[in-house]
PDBQT receptor file of N, H, CA, C and O in Angstrom, charges set to zero:
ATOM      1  N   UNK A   1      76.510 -50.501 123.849  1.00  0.00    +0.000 N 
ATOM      2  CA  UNK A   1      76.689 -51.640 123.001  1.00  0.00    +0.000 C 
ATOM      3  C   UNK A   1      77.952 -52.402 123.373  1.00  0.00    +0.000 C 
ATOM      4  O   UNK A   1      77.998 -53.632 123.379  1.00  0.00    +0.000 OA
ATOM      5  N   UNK A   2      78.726 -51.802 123.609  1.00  0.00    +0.000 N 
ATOM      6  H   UNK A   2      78.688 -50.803 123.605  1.00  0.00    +0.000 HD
ATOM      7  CA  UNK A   2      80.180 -51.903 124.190  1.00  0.00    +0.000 C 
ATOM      8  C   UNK A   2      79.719 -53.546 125.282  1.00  0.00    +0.000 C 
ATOM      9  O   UNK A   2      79.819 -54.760 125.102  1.00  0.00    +0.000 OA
ATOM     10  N   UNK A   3      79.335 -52.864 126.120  1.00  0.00    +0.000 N 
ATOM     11  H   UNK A   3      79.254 -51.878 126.265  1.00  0.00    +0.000 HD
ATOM     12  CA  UNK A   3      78.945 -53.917 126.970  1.00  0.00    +0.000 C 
ATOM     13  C   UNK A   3      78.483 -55.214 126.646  1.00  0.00    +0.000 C 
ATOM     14  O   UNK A   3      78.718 -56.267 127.239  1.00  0.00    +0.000 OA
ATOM     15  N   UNK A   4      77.715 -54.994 125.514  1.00  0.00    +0.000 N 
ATOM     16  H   UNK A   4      77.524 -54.139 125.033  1.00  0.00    +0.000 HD
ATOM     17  CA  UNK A   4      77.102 -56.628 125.309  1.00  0.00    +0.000 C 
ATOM     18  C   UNK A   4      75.263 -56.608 125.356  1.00  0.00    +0.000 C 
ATOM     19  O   UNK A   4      74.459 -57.482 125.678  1.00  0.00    +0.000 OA
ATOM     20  N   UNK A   5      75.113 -55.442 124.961  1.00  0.00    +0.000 N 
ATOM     21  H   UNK A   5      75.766 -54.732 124.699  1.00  0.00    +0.000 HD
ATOM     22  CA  UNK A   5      73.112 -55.790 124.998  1.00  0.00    +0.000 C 
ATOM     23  C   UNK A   5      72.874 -56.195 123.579  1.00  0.00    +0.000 C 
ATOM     24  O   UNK A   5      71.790 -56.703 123.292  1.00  0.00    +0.000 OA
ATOM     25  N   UNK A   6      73.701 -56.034 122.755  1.00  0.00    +0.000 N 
ATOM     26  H   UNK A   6      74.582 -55.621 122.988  1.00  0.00    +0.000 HD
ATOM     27  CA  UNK A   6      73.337 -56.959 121.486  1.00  0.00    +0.000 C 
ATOM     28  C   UNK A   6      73.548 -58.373 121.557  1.00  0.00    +0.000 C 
ATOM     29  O   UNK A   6      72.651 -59.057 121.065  1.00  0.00    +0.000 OA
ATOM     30  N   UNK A   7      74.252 -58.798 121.915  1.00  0.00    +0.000 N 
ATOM     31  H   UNK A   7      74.981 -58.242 122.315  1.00  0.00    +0.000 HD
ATOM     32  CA  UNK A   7      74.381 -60.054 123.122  1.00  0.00    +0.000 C 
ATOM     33  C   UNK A   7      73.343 -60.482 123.786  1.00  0.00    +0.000 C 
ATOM     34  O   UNK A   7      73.036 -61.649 123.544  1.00  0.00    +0.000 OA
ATOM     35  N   UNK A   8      72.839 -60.040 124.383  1.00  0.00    +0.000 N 
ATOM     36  H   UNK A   8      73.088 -59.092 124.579  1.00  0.00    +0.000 HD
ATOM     37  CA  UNK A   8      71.535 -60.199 125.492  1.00  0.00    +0.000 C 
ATOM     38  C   UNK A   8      70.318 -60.566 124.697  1.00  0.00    +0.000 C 
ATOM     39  O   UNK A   8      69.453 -61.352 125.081  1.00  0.00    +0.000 OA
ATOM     40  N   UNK A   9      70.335 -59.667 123.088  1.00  0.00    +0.000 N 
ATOM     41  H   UNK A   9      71.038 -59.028 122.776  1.00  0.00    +0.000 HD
ATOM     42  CA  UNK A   9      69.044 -59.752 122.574  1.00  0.00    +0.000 C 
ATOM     43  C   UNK A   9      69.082 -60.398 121.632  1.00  0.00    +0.000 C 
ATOM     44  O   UNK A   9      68.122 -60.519 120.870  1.00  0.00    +0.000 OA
ATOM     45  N   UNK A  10      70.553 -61.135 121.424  1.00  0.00    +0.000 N 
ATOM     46  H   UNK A  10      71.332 -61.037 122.042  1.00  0.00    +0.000 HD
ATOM     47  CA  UNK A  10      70.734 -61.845 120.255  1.00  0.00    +0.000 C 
ATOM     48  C   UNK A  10      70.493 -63.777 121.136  1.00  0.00    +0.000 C 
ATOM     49  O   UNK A  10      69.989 -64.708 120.507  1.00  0.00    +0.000 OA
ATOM     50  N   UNK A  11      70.799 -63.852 122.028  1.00  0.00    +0.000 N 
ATOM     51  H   UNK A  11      71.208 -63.096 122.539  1.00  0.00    +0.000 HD
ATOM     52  CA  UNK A  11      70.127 -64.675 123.062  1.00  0.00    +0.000 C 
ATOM     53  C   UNK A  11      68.975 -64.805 123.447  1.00  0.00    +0.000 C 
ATOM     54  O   UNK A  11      68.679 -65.800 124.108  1.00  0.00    +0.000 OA
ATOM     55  N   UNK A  12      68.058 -63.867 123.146  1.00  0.00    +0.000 N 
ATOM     56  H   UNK A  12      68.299 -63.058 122.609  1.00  0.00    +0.000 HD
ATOM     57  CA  UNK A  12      66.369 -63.957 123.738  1.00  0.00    +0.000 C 
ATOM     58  C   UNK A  12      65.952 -64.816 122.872  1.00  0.00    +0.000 C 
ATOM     59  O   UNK A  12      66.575 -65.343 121.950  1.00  0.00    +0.000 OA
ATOM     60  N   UNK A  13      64.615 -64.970 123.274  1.00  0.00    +0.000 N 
ATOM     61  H   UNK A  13      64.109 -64.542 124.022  1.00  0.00    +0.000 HD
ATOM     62  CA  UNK A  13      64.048 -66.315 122.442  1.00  0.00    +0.000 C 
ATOM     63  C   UNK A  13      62.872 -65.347 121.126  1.00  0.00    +0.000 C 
ATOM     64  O   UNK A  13      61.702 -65.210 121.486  1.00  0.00    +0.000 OA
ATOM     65  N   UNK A  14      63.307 -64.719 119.622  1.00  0.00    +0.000 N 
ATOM     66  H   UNK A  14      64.258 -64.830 119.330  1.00  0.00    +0.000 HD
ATOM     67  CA  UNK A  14      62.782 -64.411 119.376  1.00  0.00    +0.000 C 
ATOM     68  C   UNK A  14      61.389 -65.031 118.453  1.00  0.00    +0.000 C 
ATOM     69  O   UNK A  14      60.592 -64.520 117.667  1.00  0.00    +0.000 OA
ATOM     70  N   UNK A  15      61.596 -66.427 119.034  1.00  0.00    +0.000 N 
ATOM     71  H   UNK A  15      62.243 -66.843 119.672  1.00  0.00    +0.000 HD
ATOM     72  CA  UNK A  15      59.991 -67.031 118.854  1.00  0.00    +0.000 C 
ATOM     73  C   UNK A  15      59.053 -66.553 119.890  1.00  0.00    +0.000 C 
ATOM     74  O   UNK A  15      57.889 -66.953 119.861  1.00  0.00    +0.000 OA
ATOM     75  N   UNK A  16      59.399 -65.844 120.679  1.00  0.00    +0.000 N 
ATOM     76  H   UNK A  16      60.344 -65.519 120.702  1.00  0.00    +0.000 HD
ATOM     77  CA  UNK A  16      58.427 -65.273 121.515  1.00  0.00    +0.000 C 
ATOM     78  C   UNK A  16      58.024 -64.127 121.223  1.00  0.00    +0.000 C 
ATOM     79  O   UNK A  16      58.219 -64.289 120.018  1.00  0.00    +0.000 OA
ATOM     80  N   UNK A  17      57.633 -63.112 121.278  1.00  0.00    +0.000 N 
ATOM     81  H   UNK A  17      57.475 -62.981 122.257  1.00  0.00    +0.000 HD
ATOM     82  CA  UNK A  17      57.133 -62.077 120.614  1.00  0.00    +0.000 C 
ATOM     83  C   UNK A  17      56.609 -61.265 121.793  1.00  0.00    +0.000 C 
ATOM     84  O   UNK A  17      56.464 -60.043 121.755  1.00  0.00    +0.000 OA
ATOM     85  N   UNK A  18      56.336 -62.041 122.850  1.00  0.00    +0.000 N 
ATOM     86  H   UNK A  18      56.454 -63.034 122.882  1.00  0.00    +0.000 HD
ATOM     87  CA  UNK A  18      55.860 -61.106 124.124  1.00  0.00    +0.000 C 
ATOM     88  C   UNK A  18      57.175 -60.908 124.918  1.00  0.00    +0.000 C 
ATOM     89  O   UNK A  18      57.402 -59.931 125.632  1.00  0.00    +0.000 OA
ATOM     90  N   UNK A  19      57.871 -61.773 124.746  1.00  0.00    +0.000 N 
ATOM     91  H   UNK A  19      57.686 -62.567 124.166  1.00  0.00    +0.000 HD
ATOM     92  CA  UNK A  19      59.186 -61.863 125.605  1.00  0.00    +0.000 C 
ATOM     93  C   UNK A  19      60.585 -60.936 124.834  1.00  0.00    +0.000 C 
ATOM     94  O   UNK A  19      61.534 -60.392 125.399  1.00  0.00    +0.000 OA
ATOM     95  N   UNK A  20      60.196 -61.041 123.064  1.00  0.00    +0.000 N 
ATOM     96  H   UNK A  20      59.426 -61.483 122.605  1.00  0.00    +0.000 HD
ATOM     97  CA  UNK A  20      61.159 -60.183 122.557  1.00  0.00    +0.000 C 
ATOM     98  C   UNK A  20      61.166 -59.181 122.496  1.00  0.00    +0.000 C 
ATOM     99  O   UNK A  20      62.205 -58.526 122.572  1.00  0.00    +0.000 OA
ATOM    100  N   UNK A  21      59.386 -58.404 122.248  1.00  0.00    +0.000 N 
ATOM    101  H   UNK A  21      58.541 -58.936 122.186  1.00  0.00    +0.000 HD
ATOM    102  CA  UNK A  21      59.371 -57.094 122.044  1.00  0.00    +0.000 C 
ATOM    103  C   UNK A  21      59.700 -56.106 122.897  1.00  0.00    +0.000 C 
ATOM    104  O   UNK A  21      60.276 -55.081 122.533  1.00  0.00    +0.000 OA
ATOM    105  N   UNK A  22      59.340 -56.365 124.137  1.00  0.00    +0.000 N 
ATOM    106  H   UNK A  22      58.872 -57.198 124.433  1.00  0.00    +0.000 HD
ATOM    107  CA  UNK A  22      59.487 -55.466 124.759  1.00  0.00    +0.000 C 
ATOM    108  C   UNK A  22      60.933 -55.311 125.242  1.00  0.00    +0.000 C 
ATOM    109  O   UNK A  22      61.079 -54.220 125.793  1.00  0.00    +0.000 OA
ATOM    110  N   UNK A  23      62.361 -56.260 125.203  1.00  0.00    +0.000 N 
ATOM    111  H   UNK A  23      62.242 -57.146 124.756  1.00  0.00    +0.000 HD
ATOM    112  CA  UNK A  23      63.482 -56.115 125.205  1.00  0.00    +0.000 C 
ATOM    113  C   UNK A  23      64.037 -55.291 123.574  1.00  0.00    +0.000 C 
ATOM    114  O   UNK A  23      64.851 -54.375 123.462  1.00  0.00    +0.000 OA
ATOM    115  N   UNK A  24      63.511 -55.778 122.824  1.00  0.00    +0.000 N 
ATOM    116  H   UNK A  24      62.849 -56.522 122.915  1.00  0.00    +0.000 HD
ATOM    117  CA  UNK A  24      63.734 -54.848 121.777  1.00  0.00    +0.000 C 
ATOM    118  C   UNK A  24      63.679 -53.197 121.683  1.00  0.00    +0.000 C 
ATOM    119  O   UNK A  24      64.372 -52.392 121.060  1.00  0.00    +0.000 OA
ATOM    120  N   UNK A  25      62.607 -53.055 122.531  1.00  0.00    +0.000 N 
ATOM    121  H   UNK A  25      62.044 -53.709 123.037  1.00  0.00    +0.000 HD
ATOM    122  CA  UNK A  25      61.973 -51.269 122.064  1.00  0.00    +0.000 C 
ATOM    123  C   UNK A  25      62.778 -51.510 123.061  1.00  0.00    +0.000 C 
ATOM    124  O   UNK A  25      63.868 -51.328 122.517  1.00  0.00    +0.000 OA
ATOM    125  N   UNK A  26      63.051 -51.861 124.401  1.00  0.00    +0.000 N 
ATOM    126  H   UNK A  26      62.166 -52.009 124.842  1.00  0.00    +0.000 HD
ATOM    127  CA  UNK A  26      64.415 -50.935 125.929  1.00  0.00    +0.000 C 
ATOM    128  C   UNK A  26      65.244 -50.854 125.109  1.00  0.00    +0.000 C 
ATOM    129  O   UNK A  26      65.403 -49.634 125.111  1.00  0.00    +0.000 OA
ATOM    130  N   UNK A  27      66.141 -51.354 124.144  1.00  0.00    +0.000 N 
ATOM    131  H   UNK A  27      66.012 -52.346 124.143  1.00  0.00    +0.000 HD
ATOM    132  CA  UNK A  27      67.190 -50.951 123.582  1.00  0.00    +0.000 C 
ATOM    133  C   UNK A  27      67.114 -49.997 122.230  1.00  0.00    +0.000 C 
ATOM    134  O   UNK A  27      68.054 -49.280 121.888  1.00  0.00    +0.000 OA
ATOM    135  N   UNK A  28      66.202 -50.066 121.706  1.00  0.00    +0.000 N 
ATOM    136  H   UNK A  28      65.439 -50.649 121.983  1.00  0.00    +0.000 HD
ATOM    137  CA  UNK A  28      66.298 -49.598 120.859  1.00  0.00    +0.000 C 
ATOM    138  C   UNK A  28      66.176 -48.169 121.647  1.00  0.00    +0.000 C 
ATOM    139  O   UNK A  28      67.214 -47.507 121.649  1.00  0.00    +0.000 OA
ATOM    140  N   UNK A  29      65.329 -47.748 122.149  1.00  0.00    +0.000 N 
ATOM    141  H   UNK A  29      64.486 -48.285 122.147  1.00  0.00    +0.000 HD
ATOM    142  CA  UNK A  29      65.141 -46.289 123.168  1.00  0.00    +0.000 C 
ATOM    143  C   UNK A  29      66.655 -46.029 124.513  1.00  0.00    +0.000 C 
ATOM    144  O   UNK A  29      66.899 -45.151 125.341  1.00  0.00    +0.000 OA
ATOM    145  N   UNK A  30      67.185 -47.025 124.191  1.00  0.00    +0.000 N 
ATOM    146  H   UNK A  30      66.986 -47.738 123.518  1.00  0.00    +0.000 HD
ATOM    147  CA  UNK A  30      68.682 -46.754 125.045  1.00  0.00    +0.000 C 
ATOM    148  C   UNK A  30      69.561 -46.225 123.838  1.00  0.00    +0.000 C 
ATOM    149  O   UNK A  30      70.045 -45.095 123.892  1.00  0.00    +0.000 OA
ATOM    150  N   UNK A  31      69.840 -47.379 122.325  1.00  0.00    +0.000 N 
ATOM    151  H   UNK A  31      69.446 -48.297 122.281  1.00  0.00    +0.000 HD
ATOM    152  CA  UNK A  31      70.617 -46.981 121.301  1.00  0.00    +0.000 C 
ATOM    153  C   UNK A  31      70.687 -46.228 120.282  1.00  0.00    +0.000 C 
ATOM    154  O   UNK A  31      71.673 -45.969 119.591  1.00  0.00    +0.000 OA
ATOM    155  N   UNK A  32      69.371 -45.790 120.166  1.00  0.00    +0.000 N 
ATOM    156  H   UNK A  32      68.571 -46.001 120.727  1.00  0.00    +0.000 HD
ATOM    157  CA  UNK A  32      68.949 -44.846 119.059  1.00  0.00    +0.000 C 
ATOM    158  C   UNK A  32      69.154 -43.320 119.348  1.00  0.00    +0.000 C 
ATOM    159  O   UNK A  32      68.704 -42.701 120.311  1.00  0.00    +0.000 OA
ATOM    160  N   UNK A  33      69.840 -42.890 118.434  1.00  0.00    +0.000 N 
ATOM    161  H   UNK A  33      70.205 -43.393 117.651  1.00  0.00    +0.000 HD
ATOM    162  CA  UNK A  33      70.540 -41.190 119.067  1.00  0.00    +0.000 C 
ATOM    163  C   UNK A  33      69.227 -40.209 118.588  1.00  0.00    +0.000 C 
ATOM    164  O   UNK A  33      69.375 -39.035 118.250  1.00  0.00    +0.000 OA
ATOM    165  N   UNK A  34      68.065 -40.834 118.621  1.00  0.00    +0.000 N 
ATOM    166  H   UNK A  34      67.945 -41.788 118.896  1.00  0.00    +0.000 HD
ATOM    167  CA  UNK A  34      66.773 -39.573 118.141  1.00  0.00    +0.000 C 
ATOM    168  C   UNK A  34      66.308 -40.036 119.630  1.00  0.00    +0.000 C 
ATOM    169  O   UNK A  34      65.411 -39.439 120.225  1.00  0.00    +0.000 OA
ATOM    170  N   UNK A  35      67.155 -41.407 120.303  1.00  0.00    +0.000 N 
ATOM    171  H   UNK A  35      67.883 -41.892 119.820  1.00  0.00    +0.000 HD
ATOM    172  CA  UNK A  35      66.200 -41.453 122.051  1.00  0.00    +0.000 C 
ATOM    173  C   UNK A  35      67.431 -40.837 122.588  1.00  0.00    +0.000 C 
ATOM    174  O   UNK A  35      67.887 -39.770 122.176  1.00  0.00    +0.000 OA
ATOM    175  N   UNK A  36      68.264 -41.998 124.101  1.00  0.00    +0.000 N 
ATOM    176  H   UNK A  36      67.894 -42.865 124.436  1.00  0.00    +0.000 HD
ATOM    177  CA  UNK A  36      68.747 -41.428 124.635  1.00  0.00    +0.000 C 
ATOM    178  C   UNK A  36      70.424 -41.636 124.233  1.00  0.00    +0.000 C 
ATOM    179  O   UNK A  36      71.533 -41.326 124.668  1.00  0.00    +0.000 OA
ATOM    180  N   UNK A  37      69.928 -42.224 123.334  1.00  0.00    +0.000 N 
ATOM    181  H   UNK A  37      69.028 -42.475 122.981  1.00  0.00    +0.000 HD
ATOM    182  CA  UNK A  37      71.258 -42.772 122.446  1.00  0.00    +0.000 C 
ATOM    183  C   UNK A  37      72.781 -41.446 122.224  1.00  0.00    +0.000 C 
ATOM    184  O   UNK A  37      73.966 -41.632 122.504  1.00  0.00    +0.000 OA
ATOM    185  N   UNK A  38      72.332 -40.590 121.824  1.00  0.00    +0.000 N 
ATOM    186  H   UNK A  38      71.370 -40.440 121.597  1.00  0.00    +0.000 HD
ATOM    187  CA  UNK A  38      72.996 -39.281 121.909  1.00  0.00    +0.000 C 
ATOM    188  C   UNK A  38      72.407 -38.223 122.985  1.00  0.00    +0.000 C 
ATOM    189  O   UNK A  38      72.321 -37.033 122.684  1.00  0.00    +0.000 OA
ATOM    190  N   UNK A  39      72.082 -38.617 124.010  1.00  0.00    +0.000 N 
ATOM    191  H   UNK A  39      72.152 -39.584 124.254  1.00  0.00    +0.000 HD
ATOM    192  CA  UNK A  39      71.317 -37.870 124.413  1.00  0.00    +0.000 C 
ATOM    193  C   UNK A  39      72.310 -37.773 126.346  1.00  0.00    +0.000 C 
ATOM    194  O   UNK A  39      72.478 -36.807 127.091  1.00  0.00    +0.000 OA
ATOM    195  N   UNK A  40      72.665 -39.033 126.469  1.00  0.00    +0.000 N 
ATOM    196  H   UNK A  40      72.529 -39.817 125.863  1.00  0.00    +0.000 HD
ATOM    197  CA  UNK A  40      73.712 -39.319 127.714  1.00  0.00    +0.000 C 
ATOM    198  C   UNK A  40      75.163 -39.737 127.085  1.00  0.00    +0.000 C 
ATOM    199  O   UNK A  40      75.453 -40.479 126.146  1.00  0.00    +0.000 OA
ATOM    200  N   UNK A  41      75.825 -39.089 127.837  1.00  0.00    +0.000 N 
ATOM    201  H   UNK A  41      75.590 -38.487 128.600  1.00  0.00    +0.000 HD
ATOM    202  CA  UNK A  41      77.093 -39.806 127.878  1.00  0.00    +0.000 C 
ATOM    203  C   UNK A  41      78.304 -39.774 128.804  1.00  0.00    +0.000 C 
ATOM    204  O   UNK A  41      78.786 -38.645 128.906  1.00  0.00    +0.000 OA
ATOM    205  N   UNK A  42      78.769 -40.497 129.335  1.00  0.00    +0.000 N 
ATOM    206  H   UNK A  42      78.378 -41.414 129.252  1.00  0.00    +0.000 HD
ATOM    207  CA  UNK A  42      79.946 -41.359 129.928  1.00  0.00    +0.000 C 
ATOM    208  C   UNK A  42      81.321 -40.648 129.769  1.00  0.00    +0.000 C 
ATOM    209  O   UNK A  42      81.928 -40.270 128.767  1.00  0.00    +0.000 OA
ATOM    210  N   UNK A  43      81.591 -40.598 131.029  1.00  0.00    +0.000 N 
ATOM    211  H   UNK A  43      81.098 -40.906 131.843  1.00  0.00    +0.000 HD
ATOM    212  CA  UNK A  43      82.814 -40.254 131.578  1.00  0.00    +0.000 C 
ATOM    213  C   UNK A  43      83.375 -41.264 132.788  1.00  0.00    +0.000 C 
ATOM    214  O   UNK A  43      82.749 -41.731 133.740  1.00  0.00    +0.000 OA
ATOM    215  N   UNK A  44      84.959 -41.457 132.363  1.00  0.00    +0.000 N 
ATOM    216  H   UNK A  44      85.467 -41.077 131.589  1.00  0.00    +0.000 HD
ATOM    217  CA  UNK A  44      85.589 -42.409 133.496  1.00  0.00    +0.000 C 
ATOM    218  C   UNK A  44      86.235 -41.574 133.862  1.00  0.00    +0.000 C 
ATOM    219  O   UNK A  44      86.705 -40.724 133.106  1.00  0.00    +0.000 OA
ATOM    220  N   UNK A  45      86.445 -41.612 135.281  1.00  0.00    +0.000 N 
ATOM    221  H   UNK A  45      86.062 -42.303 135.895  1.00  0.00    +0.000 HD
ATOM    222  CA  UNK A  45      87.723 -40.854 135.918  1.00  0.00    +0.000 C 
ATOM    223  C   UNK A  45      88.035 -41.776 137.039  1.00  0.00    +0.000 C 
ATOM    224  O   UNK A  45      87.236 -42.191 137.879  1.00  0.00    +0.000 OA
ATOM    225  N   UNK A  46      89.699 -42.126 136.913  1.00  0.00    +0.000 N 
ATOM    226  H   UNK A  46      90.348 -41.789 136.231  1.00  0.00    +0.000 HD
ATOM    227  CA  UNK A  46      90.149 -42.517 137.486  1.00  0.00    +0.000 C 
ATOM    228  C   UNK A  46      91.423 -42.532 137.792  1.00  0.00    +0.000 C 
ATOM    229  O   UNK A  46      92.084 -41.608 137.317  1.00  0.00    +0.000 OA
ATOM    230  N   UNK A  47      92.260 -43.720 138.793  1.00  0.00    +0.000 N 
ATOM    231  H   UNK A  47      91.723 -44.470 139.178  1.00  0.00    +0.000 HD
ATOM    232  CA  UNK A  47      94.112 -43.193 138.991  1.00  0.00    +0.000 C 
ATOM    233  C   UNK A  47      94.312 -44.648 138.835  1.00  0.00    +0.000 C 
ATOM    234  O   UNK A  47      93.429 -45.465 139.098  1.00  0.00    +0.000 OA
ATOM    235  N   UNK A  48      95.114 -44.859 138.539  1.00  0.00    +0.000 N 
ATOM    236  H   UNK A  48      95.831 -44.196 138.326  1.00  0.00    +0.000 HD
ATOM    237  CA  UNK A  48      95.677 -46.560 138.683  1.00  0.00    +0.000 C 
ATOM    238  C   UNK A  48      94.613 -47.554 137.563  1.00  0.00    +0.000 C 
ATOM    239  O   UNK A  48      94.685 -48.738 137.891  1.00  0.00    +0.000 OA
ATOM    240  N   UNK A  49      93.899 -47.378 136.641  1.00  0.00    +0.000 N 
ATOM    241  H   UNK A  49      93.840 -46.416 136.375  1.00  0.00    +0.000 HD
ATOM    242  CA  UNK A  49      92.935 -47.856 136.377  1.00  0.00    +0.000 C 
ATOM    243  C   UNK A  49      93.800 -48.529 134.724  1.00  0.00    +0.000 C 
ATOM    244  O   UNK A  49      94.411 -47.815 133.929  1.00  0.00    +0.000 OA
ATOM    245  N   UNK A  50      93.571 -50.183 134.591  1.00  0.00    +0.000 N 
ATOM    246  H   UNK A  50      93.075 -50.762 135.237  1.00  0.00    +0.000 HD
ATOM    247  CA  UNK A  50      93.978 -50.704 133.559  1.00  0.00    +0.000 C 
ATOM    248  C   UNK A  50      92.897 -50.457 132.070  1.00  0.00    +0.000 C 
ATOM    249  O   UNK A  50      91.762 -50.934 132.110  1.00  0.00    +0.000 OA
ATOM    250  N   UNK A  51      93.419 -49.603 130.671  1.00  0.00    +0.000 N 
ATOM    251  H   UNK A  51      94.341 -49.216 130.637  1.00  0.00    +0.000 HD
ATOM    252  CA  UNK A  51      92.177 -49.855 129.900  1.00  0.00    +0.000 C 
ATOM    253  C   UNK A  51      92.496 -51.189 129.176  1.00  0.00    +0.000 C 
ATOM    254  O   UNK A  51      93.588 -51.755 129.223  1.00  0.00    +0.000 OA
ATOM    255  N   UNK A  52      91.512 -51.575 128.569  1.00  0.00    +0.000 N 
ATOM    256  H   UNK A  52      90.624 -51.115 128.532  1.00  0.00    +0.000 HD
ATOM    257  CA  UNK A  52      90.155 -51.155 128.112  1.00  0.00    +0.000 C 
ATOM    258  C   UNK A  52      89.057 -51.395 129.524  1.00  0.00    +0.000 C 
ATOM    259  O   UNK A  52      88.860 -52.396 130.213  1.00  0.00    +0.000 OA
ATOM    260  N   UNK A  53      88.521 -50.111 129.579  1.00  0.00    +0.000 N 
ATOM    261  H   UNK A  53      88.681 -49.298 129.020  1.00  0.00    +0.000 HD
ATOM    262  CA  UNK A  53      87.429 -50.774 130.490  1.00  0.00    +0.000 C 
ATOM    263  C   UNK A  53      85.790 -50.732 129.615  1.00  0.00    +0.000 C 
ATOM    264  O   UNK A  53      85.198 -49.959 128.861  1.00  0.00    +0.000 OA
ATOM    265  N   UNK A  54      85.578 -51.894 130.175  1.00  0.00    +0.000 N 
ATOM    266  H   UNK A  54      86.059 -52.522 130.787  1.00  0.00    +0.000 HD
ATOM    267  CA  UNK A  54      84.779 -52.190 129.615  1.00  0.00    +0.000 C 
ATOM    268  C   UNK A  54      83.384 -51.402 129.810  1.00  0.00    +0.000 C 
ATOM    269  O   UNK A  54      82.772 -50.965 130.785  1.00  0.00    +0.000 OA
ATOM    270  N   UNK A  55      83.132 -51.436 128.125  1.00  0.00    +0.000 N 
ATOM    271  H   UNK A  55      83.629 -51.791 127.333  1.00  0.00    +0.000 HD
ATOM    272  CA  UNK A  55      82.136 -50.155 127.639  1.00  0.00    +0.000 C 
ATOM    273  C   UNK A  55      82.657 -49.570 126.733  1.00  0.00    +0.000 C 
ATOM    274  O   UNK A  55      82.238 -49.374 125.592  1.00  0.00    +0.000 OA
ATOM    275  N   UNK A  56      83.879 -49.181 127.359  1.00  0.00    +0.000 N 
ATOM    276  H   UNK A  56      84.219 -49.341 128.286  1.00  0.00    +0.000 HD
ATOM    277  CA  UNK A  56      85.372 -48.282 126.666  1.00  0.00    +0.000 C 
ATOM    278  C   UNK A  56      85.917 -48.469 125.699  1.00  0.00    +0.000 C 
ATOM    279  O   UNK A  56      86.591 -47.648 125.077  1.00  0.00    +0.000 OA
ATOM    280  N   UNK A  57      85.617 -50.065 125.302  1.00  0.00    +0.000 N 
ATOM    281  H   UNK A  57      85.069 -50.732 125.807  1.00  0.00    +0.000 HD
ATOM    282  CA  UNK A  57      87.107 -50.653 124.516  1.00  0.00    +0.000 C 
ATOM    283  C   UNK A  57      86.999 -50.076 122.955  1.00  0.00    +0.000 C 
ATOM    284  O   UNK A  57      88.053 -49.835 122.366  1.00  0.00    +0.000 OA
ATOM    285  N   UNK A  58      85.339 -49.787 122.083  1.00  0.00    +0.000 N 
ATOM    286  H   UNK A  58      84.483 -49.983 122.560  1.00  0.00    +0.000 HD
ATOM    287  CA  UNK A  58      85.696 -49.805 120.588  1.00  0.00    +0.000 C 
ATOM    288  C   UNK A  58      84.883 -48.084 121.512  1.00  0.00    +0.000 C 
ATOM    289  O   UNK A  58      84.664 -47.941 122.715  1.00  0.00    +0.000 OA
ATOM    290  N   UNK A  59      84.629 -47.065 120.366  1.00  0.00    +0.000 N 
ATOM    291  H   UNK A  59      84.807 -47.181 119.388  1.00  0.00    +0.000 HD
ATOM    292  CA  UNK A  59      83.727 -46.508 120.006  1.00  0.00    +0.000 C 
ATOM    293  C   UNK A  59      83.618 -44.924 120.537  1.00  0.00    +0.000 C 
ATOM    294  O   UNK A  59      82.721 -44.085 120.606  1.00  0.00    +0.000 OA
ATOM    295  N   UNK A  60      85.438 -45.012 120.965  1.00  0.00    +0.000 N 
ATOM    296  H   UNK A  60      86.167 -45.694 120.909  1.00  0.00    +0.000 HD
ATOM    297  CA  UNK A  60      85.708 -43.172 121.560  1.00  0.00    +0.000 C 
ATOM    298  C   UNK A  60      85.362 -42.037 120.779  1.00  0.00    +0.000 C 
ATOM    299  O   UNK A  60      85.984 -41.632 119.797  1.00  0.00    +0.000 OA
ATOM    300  N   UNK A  61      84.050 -41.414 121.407  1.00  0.00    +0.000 N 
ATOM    301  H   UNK A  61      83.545 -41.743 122.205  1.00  0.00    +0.000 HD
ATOM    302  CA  UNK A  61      83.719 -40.334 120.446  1.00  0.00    +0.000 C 
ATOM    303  C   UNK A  61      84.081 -38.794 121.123  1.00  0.00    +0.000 C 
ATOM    304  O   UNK A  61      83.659 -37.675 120.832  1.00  0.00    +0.000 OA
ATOM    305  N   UNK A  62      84.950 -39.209 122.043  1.00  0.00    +0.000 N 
ATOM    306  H   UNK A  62      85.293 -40.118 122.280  1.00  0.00    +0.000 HD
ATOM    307  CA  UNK A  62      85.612 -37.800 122.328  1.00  0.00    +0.000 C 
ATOM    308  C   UNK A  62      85.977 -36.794 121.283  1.00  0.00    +0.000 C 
ATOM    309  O   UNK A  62      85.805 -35.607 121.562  1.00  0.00    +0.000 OA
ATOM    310  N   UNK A  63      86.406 -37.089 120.241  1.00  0.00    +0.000 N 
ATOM    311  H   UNK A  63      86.545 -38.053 120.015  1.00  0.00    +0.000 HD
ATOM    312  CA  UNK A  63      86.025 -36.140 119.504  1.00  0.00    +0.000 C 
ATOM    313  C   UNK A  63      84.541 -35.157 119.277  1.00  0.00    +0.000 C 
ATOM    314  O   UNK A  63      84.346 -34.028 118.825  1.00  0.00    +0.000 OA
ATOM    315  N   UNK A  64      84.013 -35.794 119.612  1.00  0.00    +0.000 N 
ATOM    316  H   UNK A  64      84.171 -36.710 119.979  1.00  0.00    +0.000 HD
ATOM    317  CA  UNK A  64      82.383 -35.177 119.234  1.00  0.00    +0.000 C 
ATOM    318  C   UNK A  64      81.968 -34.327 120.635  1.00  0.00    +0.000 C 
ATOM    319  O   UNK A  64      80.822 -33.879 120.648  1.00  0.00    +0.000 OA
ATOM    320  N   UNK A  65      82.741 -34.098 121.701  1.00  0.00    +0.000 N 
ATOM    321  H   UNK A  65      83.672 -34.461 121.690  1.00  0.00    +0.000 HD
ATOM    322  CA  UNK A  65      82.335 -33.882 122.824  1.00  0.00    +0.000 C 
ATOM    323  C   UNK A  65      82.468 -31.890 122.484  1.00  0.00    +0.000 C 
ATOM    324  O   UNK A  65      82.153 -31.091 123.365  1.00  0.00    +0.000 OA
TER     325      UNK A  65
């Protein structure tokens, strides 16, 4: 989310219905933690690296790891 796909789908044309749905269910099956939503997760490793990187900036659930 970090990135901006609510962005992407808040931009689609949802007078279309052939063109929205199926961008709808890819995210929803990327963001939903019963799909892969909790299911992957992200690690940065790096040296010299400025934050926030983006993805990074809200939503550290290192705690939960």
């Amino acid at each position: 989310m970090n990135c901006g796909i609510t962005d992407v789908l808040g931009e689609a044309n949802i007078e279309n219905a052939l063109h929205y749905a199926p961008l709808a269910a890819e995210a929803q099956k990327l963001l939903s933690p019963a799909e892969m939503g909790e299911l992957f997760k992200v690690l940065a490793v790096g040296r010299g690296v400025k934050p926030p990187l983006l993805g990074f900036s809200r939503g550290n659930r290192s705690h939960s790891l």
